[in-house]
N, CA, C and O atoms as CSV, one atom per row, in Angstrom:
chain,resi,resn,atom,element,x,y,z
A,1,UNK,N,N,0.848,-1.166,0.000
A,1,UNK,CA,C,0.000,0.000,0.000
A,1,UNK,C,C,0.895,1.231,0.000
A,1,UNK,O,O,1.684,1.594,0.872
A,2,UNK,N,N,0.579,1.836,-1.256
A,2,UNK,CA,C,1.444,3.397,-1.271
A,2,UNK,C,C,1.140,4.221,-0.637
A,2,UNK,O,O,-0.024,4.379,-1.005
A,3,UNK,N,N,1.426,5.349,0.540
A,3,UNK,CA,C,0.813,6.360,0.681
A,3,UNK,C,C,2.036,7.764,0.955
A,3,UNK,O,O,3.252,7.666,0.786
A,4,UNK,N,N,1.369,8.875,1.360
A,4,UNK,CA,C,1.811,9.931,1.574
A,4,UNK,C,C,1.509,10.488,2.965
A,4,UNK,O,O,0.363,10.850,3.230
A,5,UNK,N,N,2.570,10.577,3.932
A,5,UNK,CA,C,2.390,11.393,5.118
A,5,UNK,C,C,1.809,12.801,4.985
A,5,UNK,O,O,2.421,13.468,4.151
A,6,UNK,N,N,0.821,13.415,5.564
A,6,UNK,CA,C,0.605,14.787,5.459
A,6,UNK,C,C,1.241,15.431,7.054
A,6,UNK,O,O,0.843,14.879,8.080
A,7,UNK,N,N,1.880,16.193,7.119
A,7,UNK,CA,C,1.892,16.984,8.488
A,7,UNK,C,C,2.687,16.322,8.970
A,7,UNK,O,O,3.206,15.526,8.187
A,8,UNK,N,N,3.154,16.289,10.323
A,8,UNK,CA,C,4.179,15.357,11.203
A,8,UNK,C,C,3.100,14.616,11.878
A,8,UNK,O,O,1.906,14.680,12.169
A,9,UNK,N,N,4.911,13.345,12.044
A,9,UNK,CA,C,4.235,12.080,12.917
A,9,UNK,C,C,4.521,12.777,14.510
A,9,UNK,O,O,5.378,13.490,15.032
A,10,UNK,N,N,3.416,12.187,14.857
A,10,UNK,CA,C,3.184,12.693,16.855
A,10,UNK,C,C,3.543,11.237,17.313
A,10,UNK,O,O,3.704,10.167,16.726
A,11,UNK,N,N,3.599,11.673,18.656
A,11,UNK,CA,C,3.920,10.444,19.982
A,11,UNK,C,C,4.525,9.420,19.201
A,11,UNK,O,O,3.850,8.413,18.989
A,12,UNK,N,N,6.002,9.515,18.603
A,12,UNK,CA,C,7.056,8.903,18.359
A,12,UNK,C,C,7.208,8.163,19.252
A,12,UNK,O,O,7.098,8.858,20.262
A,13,UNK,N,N,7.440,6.927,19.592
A,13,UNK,CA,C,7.865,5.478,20.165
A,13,UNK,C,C,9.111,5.213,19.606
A,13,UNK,O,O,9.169,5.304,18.379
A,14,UNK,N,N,10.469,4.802,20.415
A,14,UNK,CA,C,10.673,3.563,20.236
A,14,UNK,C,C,10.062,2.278,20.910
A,14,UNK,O,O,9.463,2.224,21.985
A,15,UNK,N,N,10.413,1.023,19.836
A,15,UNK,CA,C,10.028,-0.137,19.925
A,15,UNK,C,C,11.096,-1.192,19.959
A,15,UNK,O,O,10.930,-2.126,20.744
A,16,UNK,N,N,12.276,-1.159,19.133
A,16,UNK,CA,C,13.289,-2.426,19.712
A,16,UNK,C,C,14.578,-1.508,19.026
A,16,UNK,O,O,14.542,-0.497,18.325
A,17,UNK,N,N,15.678,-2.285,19.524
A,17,UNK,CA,C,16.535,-1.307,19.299
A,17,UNK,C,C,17.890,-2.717,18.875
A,17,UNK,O,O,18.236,-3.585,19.677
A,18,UNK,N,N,18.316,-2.596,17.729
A,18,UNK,CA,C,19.593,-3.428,17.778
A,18,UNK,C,C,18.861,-4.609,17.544
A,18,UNK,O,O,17.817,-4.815,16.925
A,19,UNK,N,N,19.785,-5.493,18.298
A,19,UNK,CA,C,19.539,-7.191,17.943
A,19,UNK,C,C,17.852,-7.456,18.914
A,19,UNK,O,O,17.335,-8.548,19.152
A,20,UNK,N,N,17.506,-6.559,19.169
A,20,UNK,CA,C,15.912,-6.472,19.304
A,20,UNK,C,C,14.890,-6.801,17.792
A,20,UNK,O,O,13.798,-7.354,17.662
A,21,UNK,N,N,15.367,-6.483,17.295
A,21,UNK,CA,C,14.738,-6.284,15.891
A,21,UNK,C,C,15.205,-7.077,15.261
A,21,UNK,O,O,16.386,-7.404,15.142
A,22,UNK,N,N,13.726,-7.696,14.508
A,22,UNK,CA,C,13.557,-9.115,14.105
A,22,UNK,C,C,14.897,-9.262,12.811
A,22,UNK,O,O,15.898,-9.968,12.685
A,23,UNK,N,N,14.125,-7.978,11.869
A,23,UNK,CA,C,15.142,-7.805,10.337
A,23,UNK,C,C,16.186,-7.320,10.530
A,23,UNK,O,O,16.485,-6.627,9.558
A,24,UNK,N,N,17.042,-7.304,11.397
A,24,UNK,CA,C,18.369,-6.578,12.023
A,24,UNK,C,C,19.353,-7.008,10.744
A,24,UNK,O,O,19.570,-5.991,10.085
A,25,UNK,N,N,19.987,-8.114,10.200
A,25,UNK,CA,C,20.602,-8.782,9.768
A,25,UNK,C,C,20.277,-8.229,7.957
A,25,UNK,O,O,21.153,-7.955,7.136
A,26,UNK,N,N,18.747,-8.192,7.729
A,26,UNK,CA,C,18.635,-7.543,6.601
A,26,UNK,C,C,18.653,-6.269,6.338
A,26,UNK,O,O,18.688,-5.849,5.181
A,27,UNK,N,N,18.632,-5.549,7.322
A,27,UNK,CA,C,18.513,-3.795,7.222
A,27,UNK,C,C,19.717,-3.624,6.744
A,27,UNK,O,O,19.958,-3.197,5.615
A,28,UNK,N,N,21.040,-4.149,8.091
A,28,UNK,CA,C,22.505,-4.014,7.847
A,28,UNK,C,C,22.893,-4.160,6.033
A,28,UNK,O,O,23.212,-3.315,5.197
A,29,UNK,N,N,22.639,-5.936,5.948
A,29,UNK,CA,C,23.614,-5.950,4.895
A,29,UNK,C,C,22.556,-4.810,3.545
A,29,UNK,O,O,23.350,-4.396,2.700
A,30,UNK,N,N,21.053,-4.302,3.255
A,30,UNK,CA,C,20.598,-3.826,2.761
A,30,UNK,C,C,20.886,-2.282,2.343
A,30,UNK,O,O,20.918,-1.768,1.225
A,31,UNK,N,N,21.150,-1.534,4.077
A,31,UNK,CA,C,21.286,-0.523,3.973
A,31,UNK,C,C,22.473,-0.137,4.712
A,31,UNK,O,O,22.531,1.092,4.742
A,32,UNK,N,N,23.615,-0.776,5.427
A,32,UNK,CA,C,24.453,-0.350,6.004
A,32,UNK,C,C,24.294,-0.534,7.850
A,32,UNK,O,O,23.350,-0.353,8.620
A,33,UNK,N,N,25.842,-1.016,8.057
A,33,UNK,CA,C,25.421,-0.983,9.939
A,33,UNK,C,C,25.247,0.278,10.335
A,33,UNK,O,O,25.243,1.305,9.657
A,34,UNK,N,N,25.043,0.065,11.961
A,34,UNK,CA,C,24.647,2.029,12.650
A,34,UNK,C,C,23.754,0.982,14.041
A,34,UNK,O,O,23.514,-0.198,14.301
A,35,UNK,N,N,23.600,1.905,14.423
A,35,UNK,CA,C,22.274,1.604,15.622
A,35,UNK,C,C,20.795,1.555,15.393
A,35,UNK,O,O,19.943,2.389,15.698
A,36,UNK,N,N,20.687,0.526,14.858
A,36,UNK,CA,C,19.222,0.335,14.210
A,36,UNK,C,C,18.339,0.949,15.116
A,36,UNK,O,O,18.856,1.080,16.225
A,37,UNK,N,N,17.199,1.368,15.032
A,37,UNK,CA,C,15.568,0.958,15.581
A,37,UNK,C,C,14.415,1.035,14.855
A,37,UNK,O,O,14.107,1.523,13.767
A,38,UNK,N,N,13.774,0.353,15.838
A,38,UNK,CA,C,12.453,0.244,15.245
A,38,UNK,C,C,11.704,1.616,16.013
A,38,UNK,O,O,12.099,2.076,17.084
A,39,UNK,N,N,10.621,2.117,15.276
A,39,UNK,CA,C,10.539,3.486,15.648
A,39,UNK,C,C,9.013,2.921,15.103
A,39,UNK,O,O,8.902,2.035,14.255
A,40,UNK,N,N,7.619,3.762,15.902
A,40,UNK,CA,C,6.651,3.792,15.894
A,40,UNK,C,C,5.636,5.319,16.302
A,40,UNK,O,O,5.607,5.693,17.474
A,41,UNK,N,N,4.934,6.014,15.324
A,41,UNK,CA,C,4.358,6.606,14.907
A,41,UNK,C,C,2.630,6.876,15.104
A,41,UNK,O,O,1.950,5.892,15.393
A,42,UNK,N,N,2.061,8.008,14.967
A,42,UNK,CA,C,0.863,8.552,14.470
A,42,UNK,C,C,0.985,9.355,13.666
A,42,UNK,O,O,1.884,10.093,14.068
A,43,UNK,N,N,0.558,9.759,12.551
A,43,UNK,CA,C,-0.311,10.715,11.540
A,43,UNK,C,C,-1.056,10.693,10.589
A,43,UNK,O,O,-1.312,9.530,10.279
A,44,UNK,N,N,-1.524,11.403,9.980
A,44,UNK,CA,C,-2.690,11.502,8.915
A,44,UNK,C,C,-1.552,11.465,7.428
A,44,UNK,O,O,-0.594,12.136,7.046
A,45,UNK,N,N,-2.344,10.235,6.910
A,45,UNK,CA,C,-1.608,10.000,6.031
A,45,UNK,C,C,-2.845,9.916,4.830
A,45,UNK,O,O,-4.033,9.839,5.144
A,46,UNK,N,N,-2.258,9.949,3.098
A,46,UNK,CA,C,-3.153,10.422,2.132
A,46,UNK,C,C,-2.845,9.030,1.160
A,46,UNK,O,O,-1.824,8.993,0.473
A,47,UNK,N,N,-3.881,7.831,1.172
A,47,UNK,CA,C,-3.577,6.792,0.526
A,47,UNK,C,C,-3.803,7.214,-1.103
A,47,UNK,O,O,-4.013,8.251,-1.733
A,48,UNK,N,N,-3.631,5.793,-1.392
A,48,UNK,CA,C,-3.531,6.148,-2.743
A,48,UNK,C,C,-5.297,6.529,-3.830
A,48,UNK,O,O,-5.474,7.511,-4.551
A,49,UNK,N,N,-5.942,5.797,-3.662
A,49,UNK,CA,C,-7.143,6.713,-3.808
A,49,UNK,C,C,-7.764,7.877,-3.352
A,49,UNK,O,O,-8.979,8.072,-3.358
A,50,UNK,N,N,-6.600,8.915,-2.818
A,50,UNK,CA,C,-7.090,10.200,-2.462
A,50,UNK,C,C,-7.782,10.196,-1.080
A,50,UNK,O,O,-8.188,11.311,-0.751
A,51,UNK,N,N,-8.001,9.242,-0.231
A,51,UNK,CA,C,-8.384,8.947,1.234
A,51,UNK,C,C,-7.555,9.603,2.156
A,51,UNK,O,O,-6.333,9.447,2.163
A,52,UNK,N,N,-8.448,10.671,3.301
A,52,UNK,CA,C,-7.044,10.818,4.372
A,52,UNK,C,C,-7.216,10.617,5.521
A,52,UNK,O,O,-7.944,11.243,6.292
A,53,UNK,N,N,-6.213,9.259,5.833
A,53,UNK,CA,C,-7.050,9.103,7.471
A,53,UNK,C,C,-5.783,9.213,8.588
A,53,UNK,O,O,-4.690,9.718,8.329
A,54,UNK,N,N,-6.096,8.744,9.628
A,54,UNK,CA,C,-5.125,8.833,10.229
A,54,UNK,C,C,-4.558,7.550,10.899
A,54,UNK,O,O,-5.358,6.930,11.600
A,55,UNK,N,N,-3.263,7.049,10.784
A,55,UNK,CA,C,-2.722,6.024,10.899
A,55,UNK,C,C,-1.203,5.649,12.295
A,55,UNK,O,O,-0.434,6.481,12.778
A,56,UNK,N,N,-1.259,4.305,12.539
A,56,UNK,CA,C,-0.336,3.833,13.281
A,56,UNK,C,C,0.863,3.700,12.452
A,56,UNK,O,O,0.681,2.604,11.921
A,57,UNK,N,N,1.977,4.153,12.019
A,57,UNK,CA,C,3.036,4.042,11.328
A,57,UNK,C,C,4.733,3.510,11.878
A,57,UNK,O,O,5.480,4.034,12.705
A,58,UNK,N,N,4.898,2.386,11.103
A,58,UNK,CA,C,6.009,1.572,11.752
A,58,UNK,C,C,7.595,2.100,11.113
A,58,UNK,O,O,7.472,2.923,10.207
A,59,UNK,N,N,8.376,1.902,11.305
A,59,UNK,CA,C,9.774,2.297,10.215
A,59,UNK,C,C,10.822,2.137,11.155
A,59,UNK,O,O,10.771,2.268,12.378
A,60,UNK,N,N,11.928,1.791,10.312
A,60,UNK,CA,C,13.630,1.808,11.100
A,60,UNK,C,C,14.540,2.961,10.563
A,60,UNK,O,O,14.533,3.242,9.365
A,61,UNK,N,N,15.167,3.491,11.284
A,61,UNK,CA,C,15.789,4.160,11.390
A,61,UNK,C,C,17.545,4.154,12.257
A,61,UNK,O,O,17.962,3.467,13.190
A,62,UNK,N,N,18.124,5.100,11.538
A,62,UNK,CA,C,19.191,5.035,12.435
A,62,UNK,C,C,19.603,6.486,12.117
A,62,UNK,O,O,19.066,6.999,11.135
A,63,UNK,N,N,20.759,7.431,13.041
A,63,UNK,CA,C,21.741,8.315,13.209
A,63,UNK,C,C,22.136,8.773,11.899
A,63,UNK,O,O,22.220,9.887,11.384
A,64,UNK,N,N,22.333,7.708,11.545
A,64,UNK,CA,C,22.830,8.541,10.171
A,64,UNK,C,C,22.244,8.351,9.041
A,64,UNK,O,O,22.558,8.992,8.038
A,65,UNK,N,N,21.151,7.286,9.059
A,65,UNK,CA,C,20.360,6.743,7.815
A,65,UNK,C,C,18.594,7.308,7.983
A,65,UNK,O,O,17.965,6.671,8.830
A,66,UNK,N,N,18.098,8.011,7.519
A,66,UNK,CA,C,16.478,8.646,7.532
A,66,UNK,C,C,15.259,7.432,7.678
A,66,UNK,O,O,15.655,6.312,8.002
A,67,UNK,N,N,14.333,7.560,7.532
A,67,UNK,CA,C,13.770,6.883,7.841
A,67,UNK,C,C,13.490,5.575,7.085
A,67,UNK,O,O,13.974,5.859,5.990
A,68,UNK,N,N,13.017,4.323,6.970
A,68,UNK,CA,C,13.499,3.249,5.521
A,68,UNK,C,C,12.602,2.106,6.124
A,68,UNK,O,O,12.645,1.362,7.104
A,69,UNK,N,N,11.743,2.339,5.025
A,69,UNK,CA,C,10.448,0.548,5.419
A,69,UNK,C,C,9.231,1.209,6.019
A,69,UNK,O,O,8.754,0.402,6.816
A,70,UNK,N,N,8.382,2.528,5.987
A,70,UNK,CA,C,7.784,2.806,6.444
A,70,UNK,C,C,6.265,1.923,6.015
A,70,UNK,O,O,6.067,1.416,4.911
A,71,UNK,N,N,5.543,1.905,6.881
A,71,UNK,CA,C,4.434,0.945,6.665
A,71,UNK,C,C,3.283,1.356,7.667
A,71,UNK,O,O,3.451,1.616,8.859
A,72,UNK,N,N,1.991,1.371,6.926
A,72,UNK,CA,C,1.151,1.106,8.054
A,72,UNK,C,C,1.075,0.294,8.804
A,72,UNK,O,O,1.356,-0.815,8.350
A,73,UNK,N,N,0.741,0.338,10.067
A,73,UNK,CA,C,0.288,-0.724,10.837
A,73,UNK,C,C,-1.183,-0.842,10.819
A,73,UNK,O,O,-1.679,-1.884,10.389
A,74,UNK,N,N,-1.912,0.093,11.232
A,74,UNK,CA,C,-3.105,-0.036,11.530
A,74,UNK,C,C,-4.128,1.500,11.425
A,74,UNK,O,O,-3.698,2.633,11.644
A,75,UNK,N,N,-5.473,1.160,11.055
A,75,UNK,CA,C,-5.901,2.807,11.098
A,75,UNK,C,C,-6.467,3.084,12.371
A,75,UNK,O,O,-6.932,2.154,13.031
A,76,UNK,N,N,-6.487,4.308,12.816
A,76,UNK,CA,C,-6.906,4.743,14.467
A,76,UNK,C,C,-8.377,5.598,14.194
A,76,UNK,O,O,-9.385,5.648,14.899
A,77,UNK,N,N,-8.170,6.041,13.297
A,77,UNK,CA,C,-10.166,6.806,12.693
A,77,UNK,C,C,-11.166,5.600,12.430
A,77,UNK,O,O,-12.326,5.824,12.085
């Protein structure tokens, strides 16, 4: 599912950090080592049929790498 964030994500979570995280092993050799995490999200996001709702949003991140694998989790509206 494609979509588009509108506005910022609120009440940022982390969720696992390092060898916490399941895809640890694929992020690395994919995108490079660093201090992985898993990072968890809210905002209103704009799917691909022009819908805008507002969503639970998952993604990893690290220090020096932006955000990479973003995904819904779930809708909260």
């Amino acid at each position: 599912m494609s979509f588009e964030i509108i506005g910022t994500i609120e009440n940022i979570e982390t969720i696992a950090v390092g060898k916490q995280i399941r895809e640890i092993r694929r992020l690395r050799e994919q995108y490079g080592s660093g201090r992985w995490r898993k990072v968890k999200g809210f905002a209103y996001v704009r799917l691909t049929k022009g819908s805008i709702r507002r969503a639970e949003i998952h993604w990893y991140e690290t220090h020096t790498i932006s955000k990479k694998k973003m995904k819904i989790k779930r809708f909260v509206d």
